[in-house]
C-alpha positions as MATLAB code, in Angstrom:
seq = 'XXXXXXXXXXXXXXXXXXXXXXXXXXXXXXXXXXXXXXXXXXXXXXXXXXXXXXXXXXXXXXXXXXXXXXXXXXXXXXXXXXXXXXXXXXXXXXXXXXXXXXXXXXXXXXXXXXXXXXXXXXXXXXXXXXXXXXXXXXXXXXXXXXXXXXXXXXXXXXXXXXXXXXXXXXXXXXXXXXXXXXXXXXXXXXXXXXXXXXXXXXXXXXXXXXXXXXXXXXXXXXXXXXXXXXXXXXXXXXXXXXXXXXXXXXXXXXXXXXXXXXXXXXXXXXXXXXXXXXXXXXXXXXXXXXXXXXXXXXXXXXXXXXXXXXXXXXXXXXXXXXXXXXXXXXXXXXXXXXXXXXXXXXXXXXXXXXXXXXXXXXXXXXXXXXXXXXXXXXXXXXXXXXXXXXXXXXXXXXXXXXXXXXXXXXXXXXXXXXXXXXXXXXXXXXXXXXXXXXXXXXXXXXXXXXXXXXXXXXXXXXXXXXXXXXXXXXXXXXXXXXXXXXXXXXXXXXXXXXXXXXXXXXXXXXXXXXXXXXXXXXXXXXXXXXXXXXXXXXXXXXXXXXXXXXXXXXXXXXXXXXXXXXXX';
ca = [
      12.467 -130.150   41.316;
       9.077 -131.607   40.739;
       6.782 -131.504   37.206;
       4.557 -129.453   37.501;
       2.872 -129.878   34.196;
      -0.329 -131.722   36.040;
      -0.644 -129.800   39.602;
      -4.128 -129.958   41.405;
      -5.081 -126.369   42.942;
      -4.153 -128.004   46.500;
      -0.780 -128.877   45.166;
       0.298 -125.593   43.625;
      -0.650 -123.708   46.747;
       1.211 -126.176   48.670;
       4.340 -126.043   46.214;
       4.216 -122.078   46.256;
       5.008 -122.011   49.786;
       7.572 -124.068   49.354;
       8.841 -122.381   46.675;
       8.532 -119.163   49.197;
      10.475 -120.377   51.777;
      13.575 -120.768   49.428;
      12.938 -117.677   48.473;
      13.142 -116.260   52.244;
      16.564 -119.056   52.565;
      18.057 -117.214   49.421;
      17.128 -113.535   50.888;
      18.827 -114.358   54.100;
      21.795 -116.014   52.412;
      22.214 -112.624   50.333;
      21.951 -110.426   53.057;
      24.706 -111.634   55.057;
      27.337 -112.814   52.517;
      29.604 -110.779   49.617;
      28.046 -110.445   46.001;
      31.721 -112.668   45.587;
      29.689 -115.363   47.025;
      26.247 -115.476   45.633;
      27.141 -117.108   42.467;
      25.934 -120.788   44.502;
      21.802 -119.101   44.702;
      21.538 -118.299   41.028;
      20.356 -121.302   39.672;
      18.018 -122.147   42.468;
      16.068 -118.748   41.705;
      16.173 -119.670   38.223;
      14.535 -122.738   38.975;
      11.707 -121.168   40.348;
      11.339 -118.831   37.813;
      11.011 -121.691   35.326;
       8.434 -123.604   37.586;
       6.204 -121.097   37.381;
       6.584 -120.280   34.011;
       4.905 -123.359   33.471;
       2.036 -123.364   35.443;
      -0.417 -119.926   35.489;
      -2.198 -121.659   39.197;
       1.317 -122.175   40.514;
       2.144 -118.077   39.647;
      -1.000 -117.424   40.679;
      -0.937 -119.175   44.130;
       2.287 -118.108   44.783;
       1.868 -114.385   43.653;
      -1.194 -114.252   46.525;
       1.168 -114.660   49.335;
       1.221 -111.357   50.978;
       5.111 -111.442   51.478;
       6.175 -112.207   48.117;
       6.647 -109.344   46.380;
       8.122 -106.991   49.339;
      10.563 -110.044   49.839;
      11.672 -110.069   46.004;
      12.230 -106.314   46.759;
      14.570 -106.394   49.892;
      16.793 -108.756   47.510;
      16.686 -106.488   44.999;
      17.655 -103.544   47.158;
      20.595 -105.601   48.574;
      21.639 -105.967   45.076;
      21.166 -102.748   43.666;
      23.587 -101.483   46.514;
      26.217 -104.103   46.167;
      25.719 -103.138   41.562;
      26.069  -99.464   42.402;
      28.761  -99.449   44.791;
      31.238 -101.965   42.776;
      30.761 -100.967   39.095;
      31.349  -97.238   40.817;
      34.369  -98.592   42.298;
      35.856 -100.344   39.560;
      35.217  -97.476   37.466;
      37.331  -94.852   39.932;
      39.995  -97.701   40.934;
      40.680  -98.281   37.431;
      40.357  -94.497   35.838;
      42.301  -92.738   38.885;
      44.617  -95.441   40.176;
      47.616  -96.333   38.538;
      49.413  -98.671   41.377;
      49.273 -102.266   42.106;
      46.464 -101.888   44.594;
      44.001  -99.583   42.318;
      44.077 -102.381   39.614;
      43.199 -105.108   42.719;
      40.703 -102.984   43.503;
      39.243 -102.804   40.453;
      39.586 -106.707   39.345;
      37.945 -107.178   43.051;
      34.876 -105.065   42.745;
      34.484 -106.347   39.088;
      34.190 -109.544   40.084;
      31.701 -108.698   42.882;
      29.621 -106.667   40.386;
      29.103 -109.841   38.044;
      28.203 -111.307   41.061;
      24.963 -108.861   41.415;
      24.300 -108.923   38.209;
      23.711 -112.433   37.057;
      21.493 -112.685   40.934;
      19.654 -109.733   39.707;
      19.228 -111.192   36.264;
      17.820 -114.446   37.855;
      15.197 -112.468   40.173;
      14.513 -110.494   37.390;
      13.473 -113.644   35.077;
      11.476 -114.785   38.029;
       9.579 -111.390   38.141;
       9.256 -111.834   34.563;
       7.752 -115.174   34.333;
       5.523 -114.505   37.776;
       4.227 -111.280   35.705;
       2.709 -113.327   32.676;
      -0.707 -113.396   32.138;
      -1.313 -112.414   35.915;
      -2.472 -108.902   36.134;
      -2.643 -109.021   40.187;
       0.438 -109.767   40.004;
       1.892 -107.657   37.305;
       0.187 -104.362   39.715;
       1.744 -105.811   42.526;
       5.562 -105.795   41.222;
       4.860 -102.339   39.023;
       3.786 -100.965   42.078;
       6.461 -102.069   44.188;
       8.916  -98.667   44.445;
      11.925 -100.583   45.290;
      11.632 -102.611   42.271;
      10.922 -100.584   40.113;
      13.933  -97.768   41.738;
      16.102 -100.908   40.917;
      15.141 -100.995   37.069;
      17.158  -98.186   36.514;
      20.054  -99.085   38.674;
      20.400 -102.094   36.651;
      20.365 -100.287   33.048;
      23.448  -99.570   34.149;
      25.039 -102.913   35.174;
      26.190 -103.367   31.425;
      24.854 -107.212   31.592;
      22.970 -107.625   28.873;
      21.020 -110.357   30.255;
      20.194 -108.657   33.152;
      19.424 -105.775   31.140;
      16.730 -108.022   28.895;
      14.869 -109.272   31.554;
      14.091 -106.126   32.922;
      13.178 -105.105   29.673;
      10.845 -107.747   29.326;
       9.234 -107.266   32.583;
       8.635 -104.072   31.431;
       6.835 -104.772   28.645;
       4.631 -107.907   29.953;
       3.125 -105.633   32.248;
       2.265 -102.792   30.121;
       1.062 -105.325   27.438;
      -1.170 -107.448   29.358;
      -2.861 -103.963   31.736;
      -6.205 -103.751   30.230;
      -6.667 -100.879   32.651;
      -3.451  -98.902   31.483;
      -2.852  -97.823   34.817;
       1.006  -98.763   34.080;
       1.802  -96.759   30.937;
      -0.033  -94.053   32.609;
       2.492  -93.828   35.451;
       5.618  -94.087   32.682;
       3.755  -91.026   31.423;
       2.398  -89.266   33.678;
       4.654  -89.053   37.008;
       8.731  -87.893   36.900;
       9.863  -91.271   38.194;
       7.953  -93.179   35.460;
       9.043  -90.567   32.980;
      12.790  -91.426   33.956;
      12.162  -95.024   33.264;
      10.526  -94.457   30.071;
      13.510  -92.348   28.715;
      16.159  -94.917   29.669;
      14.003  -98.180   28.085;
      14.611  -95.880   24.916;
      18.413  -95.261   25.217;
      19.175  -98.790   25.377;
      18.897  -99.088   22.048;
      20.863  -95.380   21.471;
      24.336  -97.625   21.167;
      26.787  -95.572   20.067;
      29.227  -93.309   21.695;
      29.432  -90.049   20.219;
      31.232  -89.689   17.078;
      31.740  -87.267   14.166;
      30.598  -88.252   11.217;
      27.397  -87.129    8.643;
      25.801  -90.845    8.293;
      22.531  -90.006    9.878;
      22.519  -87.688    6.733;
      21.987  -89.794    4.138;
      21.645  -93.500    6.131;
      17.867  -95.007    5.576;
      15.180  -95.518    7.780;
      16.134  -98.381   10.370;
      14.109 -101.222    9.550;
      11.616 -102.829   12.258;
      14.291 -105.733   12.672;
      17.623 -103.699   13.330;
      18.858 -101.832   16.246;
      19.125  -97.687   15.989;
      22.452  -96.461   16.050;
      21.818  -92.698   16.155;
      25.095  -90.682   16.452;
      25.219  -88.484   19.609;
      27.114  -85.442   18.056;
      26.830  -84.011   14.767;
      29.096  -81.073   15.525;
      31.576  -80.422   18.921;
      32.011  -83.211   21.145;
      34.913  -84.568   18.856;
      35.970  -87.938   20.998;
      36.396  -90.659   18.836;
      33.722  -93.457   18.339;
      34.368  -96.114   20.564;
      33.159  -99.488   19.453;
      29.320  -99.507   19.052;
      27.533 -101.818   22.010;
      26.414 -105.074   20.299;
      22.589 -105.637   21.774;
      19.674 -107.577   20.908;
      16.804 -105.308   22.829;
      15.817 -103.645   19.639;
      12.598 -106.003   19.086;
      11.579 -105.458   22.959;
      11.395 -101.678   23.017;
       9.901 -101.810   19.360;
       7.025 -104.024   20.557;
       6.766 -101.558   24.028;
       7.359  -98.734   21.629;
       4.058  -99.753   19.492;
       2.284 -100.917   22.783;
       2.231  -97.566   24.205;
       1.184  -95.655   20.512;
      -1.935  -97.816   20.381;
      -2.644  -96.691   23.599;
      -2.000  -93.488   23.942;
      -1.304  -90.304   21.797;
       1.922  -89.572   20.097;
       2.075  -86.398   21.058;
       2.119  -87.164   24.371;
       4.368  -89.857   24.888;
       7.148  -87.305   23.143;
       6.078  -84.770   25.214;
       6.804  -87.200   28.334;
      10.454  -87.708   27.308;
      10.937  -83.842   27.299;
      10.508  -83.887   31.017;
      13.497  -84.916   32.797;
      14.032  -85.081   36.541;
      17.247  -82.880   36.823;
      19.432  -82.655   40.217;
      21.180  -79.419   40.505;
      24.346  -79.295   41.309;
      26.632  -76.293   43.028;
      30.035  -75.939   42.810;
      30.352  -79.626   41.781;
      28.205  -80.599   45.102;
      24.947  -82.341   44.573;
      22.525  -80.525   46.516;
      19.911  -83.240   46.603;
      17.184  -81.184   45.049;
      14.846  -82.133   41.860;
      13.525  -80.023   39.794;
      11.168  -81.205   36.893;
      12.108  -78.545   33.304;
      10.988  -78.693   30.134;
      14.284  -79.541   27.728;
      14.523  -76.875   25.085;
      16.713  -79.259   22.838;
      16.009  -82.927   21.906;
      17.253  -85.852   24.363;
      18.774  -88.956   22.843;
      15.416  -90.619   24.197;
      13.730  -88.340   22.059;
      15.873  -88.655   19.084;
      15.318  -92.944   18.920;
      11.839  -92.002   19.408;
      11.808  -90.255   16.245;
      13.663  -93.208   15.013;
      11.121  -95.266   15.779;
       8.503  -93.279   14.562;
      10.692  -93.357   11.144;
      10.507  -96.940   10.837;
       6.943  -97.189   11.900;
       5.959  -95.019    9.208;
       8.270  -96.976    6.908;
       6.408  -99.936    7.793;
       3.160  -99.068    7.632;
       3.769  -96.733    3.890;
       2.059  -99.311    1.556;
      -1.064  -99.424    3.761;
      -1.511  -94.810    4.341;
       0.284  -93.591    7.206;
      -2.028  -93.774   10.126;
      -4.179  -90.660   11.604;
      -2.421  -90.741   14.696;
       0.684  -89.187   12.732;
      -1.050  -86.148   11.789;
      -3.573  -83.378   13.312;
      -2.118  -82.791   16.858;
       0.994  -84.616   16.407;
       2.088  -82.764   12.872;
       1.226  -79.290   14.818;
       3.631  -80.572   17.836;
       6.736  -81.341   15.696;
       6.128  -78.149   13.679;
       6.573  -75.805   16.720;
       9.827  -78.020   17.778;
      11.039  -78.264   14.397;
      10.682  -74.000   14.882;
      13.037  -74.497   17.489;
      15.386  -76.615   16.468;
      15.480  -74.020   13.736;
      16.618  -71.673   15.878;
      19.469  -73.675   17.523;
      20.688  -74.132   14.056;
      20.610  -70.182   13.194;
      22.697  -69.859   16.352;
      25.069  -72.309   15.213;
      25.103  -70.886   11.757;
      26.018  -67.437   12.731;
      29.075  -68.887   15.077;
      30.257  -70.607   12.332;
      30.347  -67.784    9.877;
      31.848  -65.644   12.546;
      35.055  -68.262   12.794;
      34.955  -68.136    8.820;
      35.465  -64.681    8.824;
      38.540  -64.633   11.515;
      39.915  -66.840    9.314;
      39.513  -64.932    6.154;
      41.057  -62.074    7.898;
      44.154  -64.010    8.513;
      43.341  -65.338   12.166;
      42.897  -68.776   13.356;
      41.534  -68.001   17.201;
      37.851  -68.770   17.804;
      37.784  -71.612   15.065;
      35.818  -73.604   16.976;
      33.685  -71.209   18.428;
      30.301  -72.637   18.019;
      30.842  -76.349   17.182;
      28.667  -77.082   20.431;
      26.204  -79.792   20.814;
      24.053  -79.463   17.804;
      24.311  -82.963   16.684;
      21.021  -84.084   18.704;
      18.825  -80.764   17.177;
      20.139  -81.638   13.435;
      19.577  -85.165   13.733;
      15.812  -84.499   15.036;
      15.342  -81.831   12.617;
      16.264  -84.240    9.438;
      13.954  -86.960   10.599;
      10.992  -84.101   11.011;
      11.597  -83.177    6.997;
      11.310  -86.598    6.667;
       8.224  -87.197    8.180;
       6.493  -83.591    6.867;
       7.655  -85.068    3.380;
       5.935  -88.359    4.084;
       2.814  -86.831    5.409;
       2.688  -84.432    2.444;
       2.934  -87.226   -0.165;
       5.464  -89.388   -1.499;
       7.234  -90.070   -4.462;
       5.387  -91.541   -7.615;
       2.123  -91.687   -7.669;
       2.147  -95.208   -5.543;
       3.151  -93.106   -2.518;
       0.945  -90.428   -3.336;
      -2.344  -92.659   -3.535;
      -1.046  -94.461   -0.558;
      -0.985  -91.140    1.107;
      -4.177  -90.433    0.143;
      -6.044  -93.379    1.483;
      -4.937  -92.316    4.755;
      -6.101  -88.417    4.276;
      -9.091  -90.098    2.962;
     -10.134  -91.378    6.505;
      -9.262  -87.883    8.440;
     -10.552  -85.770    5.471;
     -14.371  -86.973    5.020;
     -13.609  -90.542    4.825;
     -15.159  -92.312    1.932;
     -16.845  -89.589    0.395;
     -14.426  -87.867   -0.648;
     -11.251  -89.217   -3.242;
      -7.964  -89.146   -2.657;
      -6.633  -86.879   -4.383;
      -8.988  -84.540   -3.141;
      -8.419  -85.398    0.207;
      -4.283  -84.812    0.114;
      -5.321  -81.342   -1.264;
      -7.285  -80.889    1.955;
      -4.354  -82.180    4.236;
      -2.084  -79.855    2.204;
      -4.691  -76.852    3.582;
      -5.035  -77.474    6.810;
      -1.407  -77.930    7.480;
      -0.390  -74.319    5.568;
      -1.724  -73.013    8.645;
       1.082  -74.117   11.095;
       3.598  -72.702    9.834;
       5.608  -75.662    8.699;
       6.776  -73.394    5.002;
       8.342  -70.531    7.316;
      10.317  -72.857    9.306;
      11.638  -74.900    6.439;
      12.354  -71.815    4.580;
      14.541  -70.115    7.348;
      16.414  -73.372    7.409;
      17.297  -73.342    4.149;
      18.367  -69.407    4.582;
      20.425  -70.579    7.759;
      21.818  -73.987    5.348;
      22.370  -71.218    2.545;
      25.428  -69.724    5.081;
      27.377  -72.995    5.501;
      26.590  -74.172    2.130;
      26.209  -70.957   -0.449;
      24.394  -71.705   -3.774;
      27.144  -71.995   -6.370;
      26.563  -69.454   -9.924;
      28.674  -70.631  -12.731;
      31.384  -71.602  -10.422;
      31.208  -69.091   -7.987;
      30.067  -69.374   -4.678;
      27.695  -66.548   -2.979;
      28.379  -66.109    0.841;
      26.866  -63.900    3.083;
      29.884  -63.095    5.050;
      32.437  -61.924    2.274;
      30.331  -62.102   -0.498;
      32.064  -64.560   -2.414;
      33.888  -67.559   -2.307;
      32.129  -68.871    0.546;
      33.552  -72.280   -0.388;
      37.477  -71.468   -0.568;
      36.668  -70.425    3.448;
      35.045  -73.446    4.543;
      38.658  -75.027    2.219;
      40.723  -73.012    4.255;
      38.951  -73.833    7.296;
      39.865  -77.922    6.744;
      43.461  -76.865    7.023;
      42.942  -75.517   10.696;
      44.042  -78.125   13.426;
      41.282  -80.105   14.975;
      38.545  -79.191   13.059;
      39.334  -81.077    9.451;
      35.879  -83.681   10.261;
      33.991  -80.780   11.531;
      33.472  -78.765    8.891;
      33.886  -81.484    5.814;
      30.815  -82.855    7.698;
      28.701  -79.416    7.395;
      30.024  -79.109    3.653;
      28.956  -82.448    3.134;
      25.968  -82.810    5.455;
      24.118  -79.692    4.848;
      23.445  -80.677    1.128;
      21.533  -83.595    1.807;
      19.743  -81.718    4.292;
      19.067  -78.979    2.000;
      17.650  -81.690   -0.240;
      15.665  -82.931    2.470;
      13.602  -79.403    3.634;
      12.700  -78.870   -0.337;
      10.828  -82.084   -0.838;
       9.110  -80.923    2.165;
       8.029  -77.873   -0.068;
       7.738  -79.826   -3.141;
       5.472  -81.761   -1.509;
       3.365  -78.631    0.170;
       2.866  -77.248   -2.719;
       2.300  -80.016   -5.260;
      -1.566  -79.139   -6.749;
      -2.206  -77.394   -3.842;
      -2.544  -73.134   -4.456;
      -2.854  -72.384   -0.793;
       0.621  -73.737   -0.313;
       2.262  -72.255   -3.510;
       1.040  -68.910   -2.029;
       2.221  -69.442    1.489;
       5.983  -70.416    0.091;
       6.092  -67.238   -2.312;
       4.574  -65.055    1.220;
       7.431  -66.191    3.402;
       9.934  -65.849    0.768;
      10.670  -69.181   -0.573;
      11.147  -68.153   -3.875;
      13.531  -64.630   -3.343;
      12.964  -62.240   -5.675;
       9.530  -63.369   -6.977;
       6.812  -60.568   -6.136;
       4.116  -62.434   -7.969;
       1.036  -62.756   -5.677;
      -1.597  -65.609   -6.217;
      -4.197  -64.072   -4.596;
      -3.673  -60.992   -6.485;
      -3.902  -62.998  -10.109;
      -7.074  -64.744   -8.824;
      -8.662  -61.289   -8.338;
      -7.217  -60.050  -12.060;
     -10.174  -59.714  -14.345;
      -9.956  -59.137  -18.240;
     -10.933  -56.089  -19.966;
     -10.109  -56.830  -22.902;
      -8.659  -54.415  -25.769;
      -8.001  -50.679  -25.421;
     -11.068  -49.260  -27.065;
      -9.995  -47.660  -30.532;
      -7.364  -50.830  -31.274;
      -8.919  -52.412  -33.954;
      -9.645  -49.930  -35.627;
      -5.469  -49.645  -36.441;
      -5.400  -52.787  -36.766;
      -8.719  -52.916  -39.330;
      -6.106  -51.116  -42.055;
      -3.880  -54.291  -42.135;
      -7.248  -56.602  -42.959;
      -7.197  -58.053  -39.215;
      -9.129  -57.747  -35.829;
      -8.123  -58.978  -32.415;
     -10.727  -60.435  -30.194;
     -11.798  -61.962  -26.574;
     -12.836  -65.924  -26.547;
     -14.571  -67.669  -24.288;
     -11.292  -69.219  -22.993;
      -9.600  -65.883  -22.046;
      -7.603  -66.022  -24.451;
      -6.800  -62.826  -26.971;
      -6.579  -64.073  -30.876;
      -5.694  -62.282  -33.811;
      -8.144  -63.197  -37.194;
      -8.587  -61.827  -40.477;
     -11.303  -59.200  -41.516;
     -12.862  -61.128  -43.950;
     -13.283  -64.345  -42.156;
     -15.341  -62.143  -39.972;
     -17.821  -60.710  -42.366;
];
């Protein structure tokens, strides 16, 4: 092919109908041959895609023609039937068929499907590269339906490749719409909203597993991939090996894209709406409903993630203003509910403990449901309320406070002064009551040991030698060395929250002594604020005259005891 490093206008719009009419060749070539077969009209598309990567006129002129872009789609839709159809296949010839003829079925349609995928990688890079720096034509593919239907169909192809280029699409379009109109519809319409969620899942690469590392494993830096575990409690399959992939960077940069655009709180909010088919009796119906999730979605959880190792990043400069006001007040109420999952899960667990104390083994696993997604979400919300609240060291704190600085009367007003006034408003919503029932509802699987004794709420005592006895029950040794282990940490986790809440801050101390934070403490600060002093009983030192000293009332407040004659 041609250089086209030195084009005149004349010659790029004469070269982009050429390059159009291979384009219509390949189309018909794909539409009437097996995906076996289309390994010869790879590297032709790829050609094209690197022509006009590099030449802007050439994408330009050829990015005008009317019939470009609903061409690129019919190819896509011929591929996205012939991906669908043969990784299905291979997947039910290879898991239901044991003969000679269900494995030739499977190596067949395996074959075909790496076939598709390395064509749809190749159209994909050409979208890609057409896409750059050309918002006509970055409106033209977003709003194409078919291409955009066949996004998703290709996150699950399993090519990597394949999978990166639509990634990258993606994200050249969002980054380069001045108008926003693109991460609007992501947000703002169910089909977008699908899309959104699985960009964020391709970096969710683990299979679920039990184990307690999201318990005590650090922030994920800006330059490694998440690896959230799906399942802190229940699904017990075994880990398969994690999914090696490089996409990390590309959602990251989309991930930050879409925060300087628009509000936290409502691009988390957008991943809680799912489009759900229902099903009956096995049978999909075909209809779509649009709910609102009442427990977190791996989408949601690497969001979090994400948000983790923003924060992480951006710690020596103040955490932004965007991660408090409406945002705190949004993860507050879902941290509420998440609460309330775990309660659930706390009282099925200390139901088994108590069949088992009593000398009976059925039930054991009652409760061990899902909870792995709410626990996980809940430990990365103590983290953030912790890092909101202040840090540790004073470094943290006056880093803290040079954010609260800018959303608490900017520069008239000093830090310090300012955390004190984000420690105010945010007694308000209710974020001591909900870390405080956690820690009752932690206090159940983990009791508070008393010179070797452990308190429990179910026997009342030796709460430990259950969860002991409980290891020794078939099948659920990892579960419950995971909530022994586990729920310290997270323990450790909701009081620096309130550590933190109530560090020089009296509102706070009052709010954690009203909702019971400190059991068994009746003292009331707005009660000793009101205390005034009245000083001696009247008649006192008079008593007190016969053993040649007086008591008296400084300035200070303070009662002091002096001798008669220094007095006179």
């Amino acid at each position: 092919m041609a250089s086209f490093n030195h084009l005149t206008e004349y010659e790029c719009e004469t070269e982009a109908l050429r390059l159009y009419a291979c384009l219509d060749q390949i189309h018909s070539s794909v539409s009437s041959s097996n995906p076996e077969s289309w390994s010869p009209v790879v590297d032709p598309v790829r050609e094209i895609a690197r022509a006009v990567a590099r030449d802007e006129t050439l994408r330009r002129k050829l990015g005008v023609i009317p019939a470009l872009f609903p061409l690129l789609s019919r190819i896509l839709l011929r591929i996205s039937k012939a991906v669908a159809s043969t990784y299905i296949l291979s997947e039910l010839g290879t898991a239901t068929t044991a003969n000679d003829d269900g494995v030739a079925c499977a190596y067949t349609s395996r074959k075909e499907a790496d076939g598709a995928a390395e064509l749809a990688g190749a159209v994909f890079q050409l979208l890609r590269n057409l896409c750059a720096a050309v918002p006509e034509n970055q409106i033209l593919a977003w709003y194409s339906y078919n291409t955009l239907l066949f996004s998703i169909t290709l996150f699950d192809s399993k090519d990597s490749k394949t999978v990166k280029y639509v990634l990258l699409w993606i994200y050249n379009c969002i980054f380069n719409d001045s108008s926003r109109s693109l991460d609007v519809f992501l947000l703002q319409t169910p089909f977008g909203r699908e899309i959104l969620s699985r960009i964020f899942t391709e970096i969710d690469n683990q299979s679920p597993v039990l184990t307690a590392d999201f318990f005590t494993s650090p922030p994920p830096s800006a330059g490694s991939s998440i690896s959230p575990n799906n399942s802190f409690i229940g699904s017990q399959k075994r880990a398969q090996e994690p999914v090696e992939t490089d996409n990390f960077e590309i959602v990251y940069a989309l991930f930050k894209t879409l925060i300087v655009a628009h509000s936290p709180t409502h691009i988390f909010k957008s991943l809680c709406l799912q489009k759900q088919e229902s099903k009956s009796g096995g049978i999909n119906t075909g209809s779509i409903a649009t709910i609102h999730l009442k427990v977190l979605t791996r989408a949601s959880i690497v969001f979090l993630n994400l948000v983790d190792a923003e924060m992480t990043e951006e710690a020596t400069g103040g955490i932004p203003a965007i991660w408090g006001g409406e945002y705190f007040q949004m993860c507050v109420k879902i941290a509420e509910v998440l609460v309330v999952s775990f309660k659930r899960f706390c009282d099925a667990v200390t139901a088994a403990q108590q069949r088992l104390y009593d000398g009976g083994n059925e039930g054991s696993s009652v409760g061990f449901g899902s909870i792995g997604d709410d626990l996980e979400g809940l430990r990365l919300y103590f983290t953030y309320f912790a890092r909101v609240l202040g840090g540790d060291g004073d470094g943290e704190e006056a880093s803290c406070g040079r954010a609260a600085m800018a959303e608490f009367g900017g520069l008239g007003i000093a830090a310090e002064e300012a955390m004190k006034a984000r420690r105010r408003a945010v007694v308000g919503t209710g974020i001591a009551e909900v870390v405080v029932k956690f820690l009752v509802a932690a206090g159940k699987l983990q009791p508070v040991e008393e010179g070797g004794i452990a308190k429990s709420n179910v026997t009342g005592g030796g709460g430990i030698a259950l969860f002991d006895k409980m290891l020794t029950v078939s099948n659920n040794n990892d579960v419950m060395s995971i909530v022994k282990r586990g729920m310290f940490m997270m323990k450790a986790d909701a009081i620096k929250v309130l550590s933190n809440l109530v560090y020089k801050c009296s509102e706070g101390q009052d709010e954690v002594r009203r909702v019971g934070g400190i059991p068994g403490n009746t003292e009331n600060q707005k009660l000793i604020e009101a205390m005034q002093v009245i000083g001696l009983p009247e008649g006192q030192n008079e008593v007190l005259a016969a053993h040649g000293v007086r008591a008296g009332l400084y300035e200070d407040g303070r009662i002091r005891i002096s001798s008669v004659a220094m007095d006179i």
